[in-house]
C-alpha positions in Angstrom: 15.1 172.2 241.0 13.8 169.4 238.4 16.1 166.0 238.0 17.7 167.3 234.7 19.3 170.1 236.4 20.2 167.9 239.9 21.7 165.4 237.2 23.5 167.9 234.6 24.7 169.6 238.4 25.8 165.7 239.6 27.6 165.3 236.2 29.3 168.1 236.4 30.7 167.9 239.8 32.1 163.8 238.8 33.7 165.4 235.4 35.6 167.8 237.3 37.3 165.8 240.1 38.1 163.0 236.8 39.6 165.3 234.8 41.9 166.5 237.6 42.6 162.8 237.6 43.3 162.7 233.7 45.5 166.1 234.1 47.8 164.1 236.8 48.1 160.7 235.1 49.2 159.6 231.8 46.7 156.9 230.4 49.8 155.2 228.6 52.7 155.7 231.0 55.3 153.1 232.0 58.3 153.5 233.7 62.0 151.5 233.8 61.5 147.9 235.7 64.5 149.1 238.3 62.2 150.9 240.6 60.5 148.4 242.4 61.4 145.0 242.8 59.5 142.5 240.1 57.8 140.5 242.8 56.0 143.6 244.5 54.5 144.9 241.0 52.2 142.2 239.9 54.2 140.3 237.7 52.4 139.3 234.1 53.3 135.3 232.9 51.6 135.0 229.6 53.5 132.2 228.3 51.9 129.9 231.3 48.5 131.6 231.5 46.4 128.4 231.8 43.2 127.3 229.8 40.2 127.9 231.5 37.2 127.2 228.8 36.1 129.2 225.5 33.5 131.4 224.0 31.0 131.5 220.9 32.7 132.8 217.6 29.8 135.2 217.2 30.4 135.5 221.5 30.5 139.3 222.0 26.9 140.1 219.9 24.0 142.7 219.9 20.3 143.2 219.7 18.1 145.8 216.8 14.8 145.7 218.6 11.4 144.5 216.7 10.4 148.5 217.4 13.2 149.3 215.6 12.9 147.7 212.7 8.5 148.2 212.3 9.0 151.6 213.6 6.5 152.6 217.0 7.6 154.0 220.2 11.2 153.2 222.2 12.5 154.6 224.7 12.8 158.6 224.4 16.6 159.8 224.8 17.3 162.1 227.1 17.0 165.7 226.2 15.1 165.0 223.2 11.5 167.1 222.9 9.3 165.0 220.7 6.1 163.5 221.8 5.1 159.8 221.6 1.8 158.8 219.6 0.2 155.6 219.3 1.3 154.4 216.2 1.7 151.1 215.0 3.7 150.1 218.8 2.3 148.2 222.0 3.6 150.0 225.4 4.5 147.6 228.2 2.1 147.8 230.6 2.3 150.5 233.9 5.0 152.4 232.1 4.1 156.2 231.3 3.6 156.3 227.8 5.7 159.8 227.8 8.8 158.4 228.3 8.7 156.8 224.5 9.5 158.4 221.4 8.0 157.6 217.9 10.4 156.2 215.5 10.0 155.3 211.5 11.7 152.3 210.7 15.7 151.7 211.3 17.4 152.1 207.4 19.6 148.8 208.0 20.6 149.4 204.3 22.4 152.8 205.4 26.3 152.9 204.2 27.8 154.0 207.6 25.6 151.5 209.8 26.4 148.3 207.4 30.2 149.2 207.6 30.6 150.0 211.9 28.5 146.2 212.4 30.5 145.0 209.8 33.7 145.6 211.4 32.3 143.7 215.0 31.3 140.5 212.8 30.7 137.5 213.1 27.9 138.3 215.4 24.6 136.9 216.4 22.0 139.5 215.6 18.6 139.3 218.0 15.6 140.8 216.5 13.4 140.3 219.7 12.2 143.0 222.5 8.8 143.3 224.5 7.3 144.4 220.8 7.9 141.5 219.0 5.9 139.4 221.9 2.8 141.2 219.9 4.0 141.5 216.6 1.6 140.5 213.5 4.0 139.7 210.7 2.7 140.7 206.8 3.7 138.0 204.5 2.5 139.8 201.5 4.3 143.0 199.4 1.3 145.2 200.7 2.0 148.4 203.1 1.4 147.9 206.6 -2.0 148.7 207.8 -3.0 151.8 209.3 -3.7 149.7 212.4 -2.8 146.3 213.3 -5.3 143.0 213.2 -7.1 142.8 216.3 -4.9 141.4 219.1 -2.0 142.7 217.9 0.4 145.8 218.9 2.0 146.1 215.4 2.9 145.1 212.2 5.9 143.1 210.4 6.2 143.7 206.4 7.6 141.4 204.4 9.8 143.9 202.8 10.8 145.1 206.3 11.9 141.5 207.8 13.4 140.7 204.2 15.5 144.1 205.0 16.6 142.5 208.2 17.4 139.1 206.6 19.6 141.4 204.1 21.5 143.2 206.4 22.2 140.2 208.8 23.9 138.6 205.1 26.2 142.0 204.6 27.2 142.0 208.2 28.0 138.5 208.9 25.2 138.0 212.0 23.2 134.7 212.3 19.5 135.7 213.3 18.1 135.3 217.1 14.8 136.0 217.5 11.6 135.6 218.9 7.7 134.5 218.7 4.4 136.1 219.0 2.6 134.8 222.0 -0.3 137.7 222.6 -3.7 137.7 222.4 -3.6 137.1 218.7 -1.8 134.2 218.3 -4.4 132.1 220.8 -7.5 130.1 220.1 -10.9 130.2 221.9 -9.3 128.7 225.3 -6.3 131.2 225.2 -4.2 128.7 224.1 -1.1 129.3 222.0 -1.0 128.1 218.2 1.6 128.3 216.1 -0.1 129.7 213.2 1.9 133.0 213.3 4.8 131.4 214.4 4.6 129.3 211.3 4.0 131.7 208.4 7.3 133.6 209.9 9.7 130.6 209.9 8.3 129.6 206.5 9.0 133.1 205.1 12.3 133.7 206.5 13.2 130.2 204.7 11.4 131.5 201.5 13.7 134.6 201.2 16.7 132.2 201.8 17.4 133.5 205.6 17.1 131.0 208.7 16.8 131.7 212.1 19.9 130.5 213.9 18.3 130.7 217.7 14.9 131.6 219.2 13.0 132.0 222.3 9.7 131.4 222.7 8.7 134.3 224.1 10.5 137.6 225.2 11.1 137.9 229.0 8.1 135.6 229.8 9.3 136.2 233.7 8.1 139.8 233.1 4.4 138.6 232.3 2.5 142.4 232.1 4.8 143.0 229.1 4.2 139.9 227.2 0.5 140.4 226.2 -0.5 137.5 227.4 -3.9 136.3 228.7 -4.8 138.3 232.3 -3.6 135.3 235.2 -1.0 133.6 233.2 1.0 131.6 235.4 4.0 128.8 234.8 1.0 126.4 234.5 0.0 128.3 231.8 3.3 128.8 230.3 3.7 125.2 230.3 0.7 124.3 228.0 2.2 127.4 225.5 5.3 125.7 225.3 4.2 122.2 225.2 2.8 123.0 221.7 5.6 125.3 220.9 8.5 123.3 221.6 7.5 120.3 219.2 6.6 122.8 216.2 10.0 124.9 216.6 12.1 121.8 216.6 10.4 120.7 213.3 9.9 124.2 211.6 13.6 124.9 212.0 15.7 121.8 213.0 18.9 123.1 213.1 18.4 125.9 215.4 19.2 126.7 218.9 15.8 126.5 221.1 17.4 128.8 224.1 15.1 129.9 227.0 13.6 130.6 229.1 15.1 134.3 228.5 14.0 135.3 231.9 14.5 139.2 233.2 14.3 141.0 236.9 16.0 138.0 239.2 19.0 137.7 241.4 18.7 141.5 242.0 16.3 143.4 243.1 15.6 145.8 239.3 12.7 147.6 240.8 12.3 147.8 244.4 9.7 144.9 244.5 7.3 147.4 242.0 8.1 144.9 239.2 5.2 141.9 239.5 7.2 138.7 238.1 6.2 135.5 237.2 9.5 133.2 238.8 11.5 131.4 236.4 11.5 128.3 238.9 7.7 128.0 237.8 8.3 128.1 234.2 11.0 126.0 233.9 9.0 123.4 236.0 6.6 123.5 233.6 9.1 123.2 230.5 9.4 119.5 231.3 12.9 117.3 230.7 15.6 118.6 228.0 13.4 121.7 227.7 16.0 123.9 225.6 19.9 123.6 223.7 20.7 126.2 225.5 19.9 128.5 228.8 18.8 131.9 228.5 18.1 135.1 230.5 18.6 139.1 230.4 20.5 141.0 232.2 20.6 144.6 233.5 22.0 146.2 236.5 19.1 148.6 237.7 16.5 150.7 236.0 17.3 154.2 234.0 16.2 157.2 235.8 13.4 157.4 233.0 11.6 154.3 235.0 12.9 155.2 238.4 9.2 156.3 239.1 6.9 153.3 237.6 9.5 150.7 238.3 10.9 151.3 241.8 13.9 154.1 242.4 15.3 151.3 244.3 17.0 150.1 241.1 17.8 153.0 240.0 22.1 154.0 239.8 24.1 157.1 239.6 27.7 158.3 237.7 29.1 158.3 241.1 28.8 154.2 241.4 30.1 153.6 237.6 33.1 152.3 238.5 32.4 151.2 242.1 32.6 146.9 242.7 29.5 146.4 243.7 28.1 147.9 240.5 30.5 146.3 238.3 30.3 143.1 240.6 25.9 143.2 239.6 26.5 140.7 236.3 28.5 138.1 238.4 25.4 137.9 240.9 23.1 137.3 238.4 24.9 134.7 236.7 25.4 132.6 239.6 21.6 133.1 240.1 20.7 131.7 237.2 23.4 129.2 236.3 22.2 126.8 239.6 18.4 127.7 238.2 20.7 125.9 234.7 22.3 123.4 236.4 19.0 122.1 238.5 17.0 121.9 235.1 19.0 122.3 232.1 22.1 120.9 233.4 25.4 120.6 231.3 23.5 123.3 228.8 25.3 126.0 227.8 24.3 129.8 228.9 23.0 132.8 226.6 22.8 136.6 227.8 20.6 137.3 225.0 20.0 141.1 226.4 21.7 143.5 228.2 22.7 146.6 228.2 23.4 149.9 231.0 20.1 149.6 232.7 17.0 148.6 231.3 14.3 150.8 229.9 17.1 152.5 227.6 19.9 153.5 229.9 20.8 156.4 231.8 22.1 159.6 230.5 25.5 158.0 230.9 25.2 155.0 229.4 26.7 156.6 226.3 29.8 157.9 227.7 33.0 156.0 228.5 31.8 155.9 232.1 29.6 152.6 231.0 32.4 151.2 229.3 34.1 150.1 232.7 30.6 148.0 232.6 30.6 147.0 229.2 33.7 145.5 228.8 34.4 143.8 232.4 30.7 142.5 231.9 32.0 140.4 228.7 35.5 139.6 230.6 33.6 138.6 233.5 30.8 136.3 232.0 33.3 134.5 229.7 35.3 133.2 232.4 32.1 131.8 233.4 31.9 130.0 230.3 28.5 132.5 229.3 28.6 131.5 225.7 27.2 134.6 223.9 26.3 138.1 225.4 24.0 140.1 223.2 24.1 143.9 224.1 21.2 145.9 223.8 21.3 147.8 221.4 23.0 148.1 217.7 21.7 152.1 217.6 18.5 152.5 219.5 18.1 155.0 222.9 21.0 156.0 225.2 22.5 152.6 225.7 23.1 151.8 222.3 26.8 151.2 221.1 25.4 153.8 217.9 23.8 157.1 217.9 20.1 156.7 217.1 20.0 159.4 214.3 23.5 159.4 213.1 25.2 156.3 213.9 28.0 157.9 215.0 29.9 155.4 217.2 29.6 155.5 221.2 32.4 154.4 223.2 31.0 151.4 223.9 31.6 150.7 219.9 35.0 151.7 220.4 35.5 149.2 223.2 33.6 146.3 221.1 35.9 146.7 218.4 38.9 146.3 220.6 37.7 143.8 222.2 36.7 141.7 218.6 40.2 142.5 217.3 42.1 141.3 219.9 39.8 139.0 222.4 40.3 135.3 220.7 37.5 132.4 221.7 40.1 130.9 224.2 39.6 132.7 227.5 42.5 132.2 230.0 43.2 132.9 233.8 45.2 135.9 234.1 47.0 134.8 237.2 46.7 138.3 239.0 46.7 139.5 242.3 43.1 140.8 243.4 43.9 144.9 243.6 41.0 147.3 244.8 38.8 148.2 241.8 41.7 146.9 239.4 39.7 144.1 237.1 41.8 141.4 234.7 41.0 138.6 231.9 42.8 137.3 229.4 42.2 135.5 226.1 44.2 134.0 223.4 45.2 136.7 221.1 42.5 136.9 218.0 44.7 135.6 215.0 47.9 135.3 216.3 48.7 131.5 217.4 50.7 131.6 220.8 49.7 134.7 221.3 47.9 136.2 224.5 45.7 138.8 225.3 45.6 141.0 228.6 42.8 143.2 229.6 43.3 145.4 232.4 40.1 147.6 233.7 41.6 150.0 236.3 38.0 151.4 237.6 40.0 152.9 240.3 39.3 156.4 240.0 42.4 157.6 242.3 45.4 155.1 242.2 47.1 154.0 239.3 47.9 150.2 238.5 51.1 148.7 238.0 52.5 145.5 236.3 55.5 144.3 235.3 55.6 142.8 231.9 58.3 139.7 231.0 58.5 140.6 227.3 57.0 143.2 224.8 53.7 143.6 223.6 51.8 145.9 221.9 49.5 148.3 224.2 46.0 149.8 223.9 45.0 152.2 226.3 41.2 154.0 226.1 41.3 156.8 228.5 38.8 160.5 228.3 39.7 163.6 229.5 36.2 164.1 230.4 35.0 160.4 231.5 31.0 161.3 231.7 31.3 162.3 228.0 31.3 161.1 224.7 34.9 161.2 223.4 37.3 158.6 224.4 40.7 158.1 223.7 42.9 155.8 222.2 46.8 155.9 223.8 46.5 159.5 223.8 44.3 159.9 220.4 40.4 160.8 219.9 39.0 157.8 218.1 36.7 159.6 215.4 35.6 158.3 212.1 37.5 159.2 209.0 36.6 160.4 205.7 34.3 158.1 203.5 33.5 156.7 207.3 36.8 154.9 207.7 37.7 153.6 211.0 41.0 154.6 212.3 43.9 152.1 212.6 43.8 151.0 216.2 47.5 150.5 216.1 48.7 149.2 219.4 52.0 151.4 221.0 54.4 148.7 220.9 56.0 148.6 224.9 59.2 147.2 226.3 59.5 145.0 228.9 59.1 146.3 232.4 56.6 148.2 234.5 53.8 149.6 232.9 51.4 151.3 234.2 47.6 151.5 233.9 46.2 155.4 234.6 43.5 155.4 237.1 39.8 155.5 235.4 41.2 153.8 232.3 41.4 150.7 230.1 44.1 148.8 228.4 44.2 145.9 226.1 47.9 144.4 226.2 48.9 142.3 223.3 51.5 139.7 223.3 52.7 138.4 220.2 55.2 136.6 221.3 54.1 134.7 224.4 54.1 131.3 223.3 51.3 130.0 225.1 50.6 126.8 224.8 47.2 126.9 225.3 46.7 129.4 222.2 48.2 127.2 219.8 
């Protein structure tokens, strides 16, 4: 039997034994407070719901990959029957080139993909990815080449980056990016310059864009994927950025230097198959006040796609979606690296600048409601650890992308960042909660409405329903699926589709008394209080 048909066969038995679940429980139920005593049904206090830090504005972000937007091979999705090439792309290195597809170029002028980022900004947008760590860029109004200059793995037009500077403008994202650092951008002694580097900055100013953020280099921890000289070690990373640090901070003053945007620590991705170089020896080598802020990527395992060249080991199933120690991956890796931030960046503020459902595009389930249990208690987790911005990969590129590659149609995930945008303010609060089994809360000012209080409740139990009692009204949004390894996701009760003309749908709230409400298992709900009064949110 070949993995598709053990995973189709895996699927199928999870979907079943959900929708039994679904059948059973009503995802927006609640039920007269004179059942159970108030102290035994975890009592909500939104009005006292104390302060416990903020987030970035632009906090809840997303990534269009370098690949994307110079067209080359990404990450094949599953099911589909086309064959890679070699075009105008560099392959990380040890990874079989047949799990990549060929793309053309991403059409960020398209109607329907301008209006879905539209409705999620402000946003930071990062252009970046193991591609743009060998990009050349084209500052001229010439085609790019049939093949790249020599010691590079493809090519950046100007039209195409002017493209991206255009569609950042219509979308309300601030650029985050990333440098060249392979073989081409090094002189005789392998030795970084900041030639390339240059003639980018200098054309993004020339069109009237600027580059709000940057990294030196993309996932310098993961060394065999940044085309970098054979033997590179932090000693060599330290020279690199000795000459790179001084030029950024004078070629674009006013942006954030983040870094070192490690990968592959705190958890074991790849079952030791993944050869890293340790951030502890490149931010040794950084020397004192290195960055503005402190980067690093994050993803839970491997897809099933790299379960063979990177280690099964990391690999993950449906069956642990909603599980704690899956969901519990992001806190682990935070702590990780915030005491690598406060030994030598301390009192900087922290960047995810990549994540996403797994790395090397996601699972066959990353698009599915399933992973957005993940998604959103990722971004309620890591802002109450005062993670600035969180930048999901991707915008609409492979499985884990929050839009369909060909059609943009929006994912659940999209579904669950716009709720999350519309009623997730900057102010994060302490819900106040008792710990349940698998039950997950934050809360947040309520976006736009001073006083007001946001509740998020992830019940990622999959057999017991959660209860609350609630001392005033609010207005409730439950996302629940009949089918929770699919596609189509819910909205109190309703599909969420696109209308005609590509309209989003309301998103009204069900506006719910006071009293016990209760939270389905396998579902999501975003309470809004109006009226809480909260200090703290005025």
């Amino acid at each position: 039997m070949t993995q598709s048909h053990l995973h189709r066969r895996s699927n199928r038995t999870f979907l079943i034994h959900f929708a039994s679940l679904m059948v059973l429980s009503n995802c927006c139920s609640f039920a007269s407070s004179q059942t159970t005593p108030v102290a035994a049904k975890n009592k909500v206090s939104p009005a006292t719901m104390p302060r416990i830090g903020t987030v970035d504005p632009r906090f809840q972000s997303y990534n269009v990959e370098m690949v994307e937007v110079i067209g080359g091979r990404f990450w094949k999705p599953y099911g589909s029957k086309t064959v890679a090439t070699n075009t105008n792309s560099a392959t990380p290195g040890g990874i079989d080139p047949s799990l990549f597809e060929q793309r053309p170029p991403i059409d960020l002028a398209n109607a329907r993909l301008r209006k879905l980022a539209t409705a999620l900004g402000p946003v930071y947008i990062r252009v970046s990815g193991t591609w743009a760590n060998t990009v050349f860029y084209q500052d001229s109004d010439a085609p790019a080449p049939a093949a790249p200059p020599e010691g590079f793995g493809g090519v950046l037009t100007r039209a195409e980056w002017k493209g991206v500077l255009d569609f950042s403008k219509a979308v309300n994202a601030e650029i985050v990016t990333s440098f060249a650092t392979g073989g081409g951008t090094r002189d005789a002694n392998g030795l970084w310059t900041p030639a390339e580097a240059s003639k980018f900055v200098n054309a993004t100013h020339a069109m009237g864009g600027k580059i709000a953020a940057a990294e030196f280099m993309n996932e310098p921890t993961f060394v065999s994927a940044a085309g970098v000289p054979k033997g590179y070690d932090g000693a060599s990373y330290g020279r690199d950025y000795a000459v790179f640090q001084p030029f950024f901070r004078k070629a674009a003053p006013e942006a954030i230097l983040l870094g070192p945007g490690s990968v592959g620590e705190g958890i074991d991705l790849a079952g030791g198959a993944m050869k890293l170089l340790p951030s502890t020896e490149l931010l040794a080598a950084m020397g004192p006040n290195a960055v503005d802020a402190f980067s690093y990527h994050f993803y839970g395992g491997v897809s099933s796609r790299c379960g063979g060249a990177m280690g099964s080991a990391g690999t993950t199933t449906p069956g642990a979606a909603l599980g704690d120690e899956w969901l519990d991956r992001t806190n682990v890796v935070e702590a990780f690296y915030a005491k690598l931030r406060d030994q030598y960046a301390p009192g900087k503020p922290m960047w995810v600048t990549e994540t996403g459902q797994t790395a090397c595009g996601g699972d066959v389930w990353a698009s599915t409601f399933l992973d957005s249990f993940r998604y959103l208690n990722q971004l309620g987790a890591l802002a109450q650890k005062a993670v600035q911005v969180v930048a999901h990969n991707t915008l609409a590129a492979s499985d884990y992308a929050l839009l369909d590659s060909h059609t943009f149609s929006p994912r659940p995930n999209y579904w669950s960042a716009l709720l999350w945008h519309r009623l997730m303010g900057t102010t994060v609060l302490d819900p106040a909660l008792p710990t349940a089994a698998s039950v997950h809360t934050y809360a947040h000012c309520l976006h736009g409405v001073p006083g007001g209080v946001a509740l998020l409740v992830i019940n990622a139990n999959d057999k017991s329903p959660y209860t609350l009692t609630l001392p005033q009204p609010s207005d409730r949004y439950s996302l629940s699926s009949r089918d929770v390894a699919s596609g189509e996701v819910e909205l109190n009760g309703k599909v969420l589709d696109l209308g005609p003309g590509d309209s989003l749908p309301r998103l009204n709230g069900i506006r719910t008394p006071a009293g016990e409400a209760v939270v389905a298992p396998a579902s999501i709900t975003f309470f809004g209080f109006r009226g809480a009064n909260n200090i703290a949110c005025k």
